[in-house]
C-alpha positions as CSV (number, residue, x, y, z in Angstrom):
1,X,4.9,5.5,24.3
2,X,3.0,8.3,22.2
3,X,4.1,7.4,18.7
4,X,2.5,9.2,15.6
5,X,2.6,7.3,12.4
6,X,3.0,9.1,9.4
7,X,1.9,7.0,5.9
8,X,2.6,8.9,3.1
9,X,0.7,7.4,0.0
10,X,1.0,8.5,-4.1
11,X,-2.2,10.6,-3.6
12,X,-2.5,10.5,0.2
13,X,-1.2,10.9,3.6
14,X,-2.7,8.5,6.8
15,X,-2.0,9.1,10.0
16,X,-2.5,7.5,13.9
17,X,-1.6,8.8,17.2
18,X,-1.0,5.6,19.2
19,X,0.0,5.1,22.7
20,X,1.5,2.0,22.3
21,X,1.9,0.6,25.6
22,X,-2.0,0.6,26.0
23,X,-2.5,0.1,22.2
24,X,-4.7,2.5,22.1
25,X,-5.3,5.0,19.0
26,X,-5.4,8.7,20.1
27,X,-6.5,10.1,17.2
28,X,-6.1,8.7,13.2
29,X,-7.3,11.0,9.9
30,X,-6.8,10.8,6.2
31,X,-5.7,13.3,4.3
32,X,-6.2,12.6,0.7
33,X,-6.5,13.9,-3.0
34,X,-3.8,15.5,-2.8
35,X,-2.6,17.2,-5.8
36,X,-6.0,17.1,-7.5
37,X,-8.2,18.9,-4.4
38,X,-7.4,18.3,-0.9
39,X,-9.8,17.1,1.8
40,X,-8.7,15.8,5.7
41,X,-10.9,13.4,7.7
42,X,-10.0,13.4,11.5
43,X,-11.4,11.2,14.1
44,X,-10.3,11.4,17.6
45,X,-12.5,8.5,20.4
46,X,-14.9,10.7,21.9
47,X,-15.4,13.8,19.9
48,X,-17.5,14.3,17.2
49,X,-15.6,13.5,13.8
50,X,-13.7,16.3,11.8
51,X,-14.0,16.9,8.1
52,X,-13.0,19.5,6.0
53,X,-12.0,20.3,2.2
54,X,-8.8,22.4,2.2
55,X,-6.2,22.6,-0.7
56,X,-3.0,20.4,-0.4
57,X,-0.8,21.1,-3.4
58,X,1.2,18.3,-2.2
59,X,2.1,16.5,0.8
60,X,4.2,19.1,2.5
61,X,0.6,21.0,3.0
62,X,-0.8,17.8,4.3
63,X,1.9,17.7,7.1
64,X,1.4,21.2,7.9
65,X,-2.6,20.4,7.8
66,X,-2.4,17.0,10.1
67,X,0.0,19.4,12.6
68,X,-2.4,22.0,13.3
69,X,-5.5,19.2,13.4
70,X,-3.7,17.4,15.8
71,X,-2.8,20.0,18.4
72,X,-6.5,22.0,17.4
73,X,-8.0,22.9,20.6
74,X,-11.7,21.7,19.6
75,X,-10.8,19.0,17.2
76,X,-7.2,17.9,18.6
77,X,-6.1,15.2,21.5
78,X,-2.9,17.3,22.3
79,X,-1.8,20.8,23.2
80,X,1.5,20.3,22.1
81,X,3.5,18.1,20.1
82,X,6.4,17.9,22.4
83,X,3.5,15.2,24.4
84,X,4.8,13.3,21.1
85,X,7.5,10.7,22.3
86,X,8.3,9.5,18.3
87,X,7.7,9.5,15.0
88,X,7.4,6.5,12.5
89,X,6.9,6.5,8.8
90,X,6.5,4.2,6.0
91,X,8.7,4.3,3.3
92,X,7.8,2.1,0.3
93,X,11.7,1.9,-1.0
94,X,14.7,0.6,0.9
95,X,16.6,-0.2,-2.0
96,X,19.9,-2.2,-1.2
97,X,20.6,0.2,1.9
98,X,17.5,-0.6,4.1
99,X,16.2,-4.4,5.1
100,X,14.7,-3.8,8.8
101,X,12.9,-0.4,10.3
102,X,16.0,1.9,11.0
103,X,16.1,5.4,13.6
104,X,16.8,8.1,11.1
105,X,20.1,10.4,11.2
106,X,21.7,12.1,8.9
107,X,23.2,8.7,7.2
108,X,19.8,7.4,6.9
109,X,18.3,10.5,5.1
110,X,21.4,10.8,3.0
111,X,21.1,7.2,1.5
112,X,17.1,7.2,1.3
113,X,17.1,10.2,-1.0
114,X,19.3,7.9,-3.6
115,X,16.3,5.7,-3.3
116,X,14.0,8.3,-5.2
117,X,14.2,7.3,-8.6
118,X,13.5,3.9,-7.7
119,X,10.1,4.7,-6.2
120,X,9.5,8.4,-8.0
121,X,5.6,8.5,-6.4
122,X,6.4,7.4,-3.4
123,X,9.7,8.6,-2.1
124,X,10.0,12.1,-3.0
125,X,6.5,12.6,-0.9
126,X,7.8,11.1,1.9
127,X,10.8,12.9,2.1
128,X,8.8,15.7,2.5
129,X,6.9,14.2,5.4
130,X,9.7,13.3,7.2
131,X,11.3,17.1,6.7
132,X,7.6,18.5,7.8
133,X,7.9,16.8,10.8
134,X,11.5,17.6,11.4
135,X,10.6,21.1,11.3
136,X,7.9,20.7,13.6
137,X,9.7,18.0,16.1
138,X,13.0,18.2,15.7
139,X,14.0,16.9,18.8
140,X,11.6,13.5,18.6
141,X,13.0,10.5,17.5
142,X,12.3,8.9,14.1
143,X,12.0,5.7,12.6
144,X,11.5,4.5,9.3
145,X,9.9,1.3,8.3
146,X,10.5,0.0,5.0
147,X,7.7,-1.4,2.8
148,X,10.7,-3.9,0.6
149,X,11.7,-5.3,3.8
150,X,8.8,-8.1,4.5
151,X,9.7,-9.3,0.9
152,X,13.3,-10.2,1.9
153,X,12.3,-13.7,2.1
154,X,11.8,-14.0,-1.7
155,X,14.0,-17.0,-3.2
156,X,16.8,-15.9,-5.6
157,X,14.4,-17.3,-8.8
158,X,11.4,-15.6,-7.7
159,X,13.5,-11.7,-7.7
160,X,15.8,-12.0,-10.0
161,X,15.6,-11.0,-13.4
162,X,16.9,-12.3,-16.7
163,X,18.9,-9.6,-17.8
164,X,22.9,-9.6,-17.9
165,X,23.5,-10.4,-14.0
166,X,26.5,-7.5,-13.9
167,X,23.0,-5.1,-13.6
168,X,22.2,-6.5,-10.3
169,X,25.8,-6.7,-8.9
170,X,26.4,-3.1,-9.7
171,X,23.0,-1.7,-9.3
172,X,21.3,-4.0,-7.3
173,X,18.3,-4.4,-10.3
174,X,16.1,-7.2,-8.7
175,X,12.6,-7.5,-7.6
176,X,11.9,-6.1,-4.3
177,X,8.0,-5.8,-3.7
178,X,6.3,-3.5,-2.0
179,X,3.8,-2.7,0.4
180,X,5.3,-5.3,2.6
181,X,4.3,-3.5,6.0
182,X,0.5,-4.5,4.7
183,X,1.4,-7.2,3.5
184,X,2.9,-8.5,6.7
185,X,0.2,-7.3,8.8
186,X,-2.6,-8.5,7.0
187,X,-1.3,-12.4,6.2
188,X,-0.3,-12.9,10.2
189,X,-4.1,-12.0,11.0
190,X,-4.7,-14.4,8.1
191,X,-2.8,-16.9,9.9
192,X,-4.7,-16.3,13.0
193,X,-7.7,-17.5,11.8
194,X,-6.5,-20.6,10.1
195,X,-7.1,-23.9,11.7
196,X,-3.4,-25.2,11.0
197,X,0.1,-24.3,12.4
198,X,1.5,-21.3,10.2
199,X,4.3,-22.6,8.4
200,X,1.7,-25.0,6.6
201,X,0.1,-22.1,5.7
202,X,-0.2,-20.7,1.7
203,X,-2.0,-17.1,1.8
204,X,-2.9,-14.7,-1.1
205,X,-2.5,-11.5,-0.2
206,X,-4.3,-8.6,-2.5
207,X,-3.2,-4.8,-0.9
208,X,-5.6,-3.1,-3.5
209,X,-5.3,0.8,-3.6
210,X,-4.7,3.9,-6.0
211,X,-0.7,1.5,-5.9
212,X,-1.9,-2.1,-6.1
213,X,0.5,-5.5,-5.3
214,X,-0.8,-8.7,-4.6
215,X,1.7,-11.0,-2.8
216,X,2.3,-15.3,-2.0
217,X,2.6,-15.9,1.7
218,X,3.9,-19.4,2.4
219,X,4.6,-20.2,5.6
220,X,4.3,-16.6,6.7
221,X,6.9,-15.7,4.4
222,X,6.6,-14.1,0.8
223,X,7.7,-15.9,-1.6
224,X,6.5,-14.0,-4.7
225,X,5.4,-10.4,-5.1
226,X,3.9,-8.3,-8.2
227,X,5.7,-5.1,-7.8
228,X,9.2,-5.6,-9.2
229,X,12.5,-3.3,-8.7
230,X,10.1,-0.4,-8.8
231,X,6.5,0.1,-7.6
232,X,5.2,0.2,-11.3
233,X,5.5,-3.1,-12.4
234,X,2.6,-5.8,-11.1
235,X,-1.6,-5.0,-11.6
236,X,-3.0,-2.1,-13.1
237,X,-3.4,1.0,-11.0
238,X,-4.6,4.4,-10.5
239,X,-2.3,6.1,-13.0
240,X,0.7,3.3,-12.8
241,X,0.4,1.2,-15.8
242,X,1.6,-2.2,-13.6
243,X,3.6,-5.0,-16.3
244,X,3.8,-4.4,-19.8
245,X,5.9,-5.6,-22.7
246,X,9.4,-3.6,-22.1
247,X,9.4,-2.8,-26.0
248,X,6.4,-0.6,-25.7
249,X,8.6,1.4,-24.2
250,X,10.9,2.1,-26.4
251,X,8.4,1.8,-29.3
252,X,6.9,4.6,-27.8
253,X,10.2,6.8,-27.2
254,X,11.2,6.1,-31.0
255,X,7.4,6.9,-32.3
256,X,6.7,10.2,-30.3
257,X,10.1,11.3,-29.6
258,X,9.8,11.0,-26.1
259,X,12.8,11.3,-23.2
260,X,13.5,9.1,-20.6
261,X,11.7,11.5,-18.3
262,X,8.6,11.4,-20.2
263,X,7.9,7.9,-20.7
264,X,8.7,8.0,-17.1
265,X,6.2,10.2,-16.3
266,X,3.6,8.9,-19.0
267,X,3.7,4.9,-17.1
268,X,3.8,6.6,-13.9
269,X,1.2,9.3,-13.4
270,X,-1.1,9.1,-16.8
271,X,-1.3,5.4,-17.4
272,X,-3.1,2.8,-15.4
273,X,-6.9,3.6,-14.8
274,X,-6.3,7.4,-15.7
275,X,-4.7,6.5,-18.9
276,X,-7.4,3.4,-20.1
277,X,-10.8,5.4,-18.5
278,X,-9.3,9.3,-19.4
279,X,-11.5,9.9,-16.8
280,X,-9.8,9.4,-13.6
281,X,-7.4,7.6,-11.4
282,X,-9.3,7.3,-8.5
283,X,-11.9,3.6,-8.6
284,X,-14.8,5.6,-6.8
285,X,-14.5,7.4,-10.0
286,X,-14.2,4.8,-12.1
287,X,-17.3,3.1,-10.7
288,X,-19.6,5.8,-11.1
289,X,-18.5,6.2,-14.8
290,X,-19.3,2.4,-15.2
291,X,-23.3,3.2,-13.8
292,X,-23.4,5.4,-16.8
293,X,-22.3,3.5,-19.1
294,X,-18.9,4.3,-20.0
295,X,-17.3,1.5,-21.6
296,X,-13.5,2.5,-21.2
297,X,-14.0,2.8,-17.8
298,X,-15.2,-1.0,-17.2
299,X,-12.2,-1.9,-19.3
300,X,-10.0,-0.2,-16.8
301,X,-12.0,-2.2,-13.9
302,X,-12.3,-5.2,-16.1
303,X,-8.3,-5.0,-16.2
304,X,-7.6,-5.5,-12.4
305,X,-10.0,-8.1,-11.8
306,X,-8.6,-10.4,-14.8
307,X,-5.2,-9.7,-13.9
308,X,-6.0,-10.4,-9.4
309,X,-7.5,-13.6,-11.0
310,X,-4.4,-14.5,-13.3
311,X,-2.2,-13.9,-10.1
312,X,-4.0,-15.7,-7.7
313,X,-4.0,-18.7,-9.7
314,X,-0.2,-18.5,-10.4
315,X,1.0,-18.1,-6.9
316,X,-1.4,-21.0,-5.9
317,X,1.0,-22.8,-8.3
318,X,4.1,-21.4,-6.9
319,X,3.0,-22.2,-3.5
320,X,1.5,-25.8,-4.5
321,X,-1.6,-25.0,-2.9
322,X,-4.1,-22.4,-1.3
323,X,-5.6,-22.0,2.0
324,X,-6.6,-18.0,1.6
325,X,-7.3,-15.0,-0.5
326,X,-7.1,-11.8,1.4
327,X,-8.3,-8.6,-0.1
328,X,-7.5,-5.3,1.8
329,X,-6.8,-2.1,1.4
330,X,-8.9,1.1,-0.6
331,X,-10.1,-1.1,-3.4
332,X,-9.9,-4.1,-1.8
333,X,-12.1,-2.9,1.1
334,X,-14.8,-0.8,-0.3
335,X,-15.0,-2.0,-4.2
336,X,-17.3,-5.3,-3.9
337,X,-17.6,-6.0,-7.7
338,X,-13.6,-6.1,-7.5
339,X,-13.6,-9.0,-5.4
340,X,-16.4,-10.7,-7.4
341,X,-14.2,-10.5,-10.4
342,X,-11.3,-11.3,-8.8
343,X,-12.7,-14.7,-7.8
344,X,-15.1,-15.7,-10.1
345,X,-14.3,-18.5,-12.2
346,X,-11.6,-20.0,-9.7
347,X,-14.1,-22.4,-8.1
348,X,-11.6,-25.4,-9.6
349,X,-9.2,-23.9,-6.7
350,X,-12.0,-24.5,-4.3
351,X,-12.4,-20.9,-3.8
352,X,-16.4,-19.9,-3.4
353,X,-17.6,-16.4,-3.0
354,X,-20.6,-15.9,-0.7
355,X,-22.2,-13.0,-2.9
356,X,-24.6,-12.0,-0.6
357,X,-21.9,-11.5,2.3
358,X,-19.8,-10.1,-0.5
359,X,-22.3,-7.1,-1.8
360,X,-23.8,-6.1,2.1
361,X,-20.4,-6.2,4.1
362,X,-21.3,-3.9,7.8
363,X,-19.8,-0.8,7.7
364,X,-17.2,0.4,10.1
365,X,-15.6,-2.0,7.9
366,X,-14.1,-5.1,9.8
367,X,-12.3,-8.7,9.1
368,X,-15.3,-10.3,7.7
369,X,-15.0,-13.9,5.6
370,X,-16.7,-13.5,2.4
371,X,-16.6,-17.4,1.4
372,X,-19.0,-19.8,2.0
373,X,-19.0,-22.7,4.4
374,X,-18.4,-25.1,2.3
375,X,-15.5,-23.4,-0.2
376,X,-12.2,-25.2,1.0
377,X,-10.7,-21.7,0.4
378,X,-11.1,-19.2,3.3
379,X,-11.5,-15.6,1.1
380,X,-11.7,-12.5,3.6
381,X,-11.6,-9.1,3.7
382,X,-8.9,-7.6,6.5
383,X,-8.5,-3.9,6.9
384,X,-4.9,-3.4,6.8
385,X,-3.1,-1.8,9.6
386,X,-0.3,-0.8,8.3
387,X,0.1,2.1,11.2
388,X,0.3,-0.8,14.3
389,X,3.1,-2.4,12.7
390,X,4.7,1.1,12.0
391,X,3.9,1.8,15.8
392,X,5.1,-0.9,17.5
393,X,8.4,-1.2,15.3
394,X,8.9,2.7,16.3
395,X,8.6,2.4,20.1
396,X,10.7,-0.9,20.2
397,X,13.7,0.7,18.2
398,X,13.3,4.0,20.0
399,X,12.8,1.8,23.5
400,X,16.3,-0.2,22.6
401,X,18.2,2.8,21.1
């Protein structure tokens, strides 16, 4: 089955053409800065790859943009997207409606847009995806997979929060996590490699983008998360300020007269390493600031790694041990000095970071371990692939339907 997976980021939209009964990728690109630029990378096996800088206000240009890449007669692998047999797209927030990947109708729509104030980055962006696509396919079949649902499996002390309980009987305020669908593909590779059967396993897992979460896999199952009812609580991030002392909040409402809206909008688009830098959200950024010197801008990186550290030695405690740290995604896969912060100073876990393999890791970036032989922790680096599980979740429900 042809099955195009749509992943619709804060800042970004991914995207893979796979046919999934060969599992084989058709075509994949990135559109990203969106909102502060706009630039699409598209690589199809075969041709020479495609780049080009073109404005995307927002992510319903990036559809439009991936649509007429896709079907391109010089850059494309398609005339037509009717050779499209579905559609699957990631959707950070299920809320209490969605637990599993689900074919989208009406109903589904209906009940996801309630979700939008519970992930205000992430949702409203992929609503528009998922109406691009409509417009373009509207007879192809749809599927979205949820990014809360691989952190079902989070006991009832680990998600629920001291506040009066009526809060989460009436509106369902609980932890949920997110980024679940890397999460869950990156810790089942992670299992792969371990010499032990995977229920004895206790895995790290450290998704680190522009959104950040860093997860505790026991047994293949999560059984703690950093992101909390929404996606802004958790690790510093590109402009998400991640967990903070709840007064602050209203500290800051009483001292600059703010609305709900605006300290809304101030923790989730002009905090994290935007707000602590005042440079930029984006770690490339970040990094080259630091290589001249800026010292706000090594706070903000100084930041995430103490705070990957202070995690990974907490779920270690929840999970009464530690077999693996994973590091994946944008930051995770391309920011070396990240990882070196992340893990130095936890050699008393038995974690030991092979420097060398940590600072010269090949490019095309692939699963590579980064400890050394003797450190009775396995580190690696894992490229998520968020888009397979999207795939193959699509063409089962659309096969079963």
């Amino acid at each position: 089955m042809n099955v195009l997976v749509v992943n619709a980021g804060s800042s970004s939209l991914k995207y893979q053409l796979f046919d999934t009964e060969k599992n084989e990728v058709k075509a994949k690109g990135l559109c990203e800065r969106i909102g502060i630029g706009g630039k699409i990378i598209h690589k199809v096996p075969g041709k020479e790859d495609y780049a080009a800088e073109i404005e995307m206000k927002n992510h319903a240009d990036a559809t439009r943009i991936l649509v007429e890449t896709l079907t391109d007669k010089k850059v494309g692998c398609i005339s037509d997207m009717k050779e499209i047999e579905a559609v699957g797209h990631r959707v950070v927030h299920g809320g209490s409606y969605f637990t599993k990947s689900v074919l989208l109708n009406k109903d589904v729509l209906e009940k996801l847009e309630l979700c939008k104030e519970l992930a205000p980055l992430h949702t409203p962006p992929t609503l528009m995806g998922i109406q691009g696509c409509l417009e373009a396919m509207p007879e192809v079949p749809q599927v979205l997979v949820f990014d809360t649902a691989f952190h079902q499996t989070m006991p009832k002390e680990a998600y629920t929060y001291p506040i009066p309980y009526e809060y989460y009987e009436k509106y369902g305020v609980r932890k949920y996590g997110f980024h679940g669908t890397s999460h869950r593909y990156v810790s089942a590779e992670m299992i792969k490699l371990l010499d032990k059967p995977a229920s004895e396993t206790k895995i790290v897992t450290c998704h680190l983008g522009n959104g950040s979460s860093i997860s505790a896999v026991k047994g293949g199952k999560v059984v703690d998360t950093t992101m909390g009812f929404t996606p802004l609580d958790g690790v510093i991030m590109g402009t998400r300020s991640g967990n903070i002392d709840p007064a602050v909040v209203t500290f800051l409402m009483e001292k600059e007269n703010l609305s709900v809206s605006q300290v809304n909008d101030i923790l989730n688009k002009k905090s994290g390493f935007l707000g602590v830098s005042g440079i930029s959200s984006d770690c490339r950024d970040i990094c080259a600031a630091i290589e001249n010197g800026d010292e706000r801008a090594k706070l903000a990186l100084d930041i995430l790694g103490y705070q990957i550290k202070k995690y990974i030695g907490a779920y270690s405690a929840a999970m009464g041990g530690l077999d693996a740290i994973v590091f994946t995604a944008g930051i995770g896969e391309n920011t070396p000095i990240i990882r070196e912060m992340a893990c130095e100073g936890l050699e008393y876990l038995g974690v030991e970071l092979d420097k060398n393999v940590n600072d010269n890791v090949p490019r095309p970036i692939e699963t590579t371990c980064l400890s050394t032989k003797d450190s009775k922790v396995k580190i690696y680096l894992i490229p998520t692939n968020e888009e397979l599980v999207i795939a193959n979740d699509t063409a089962d429900i659309v096969s079963n339907k």
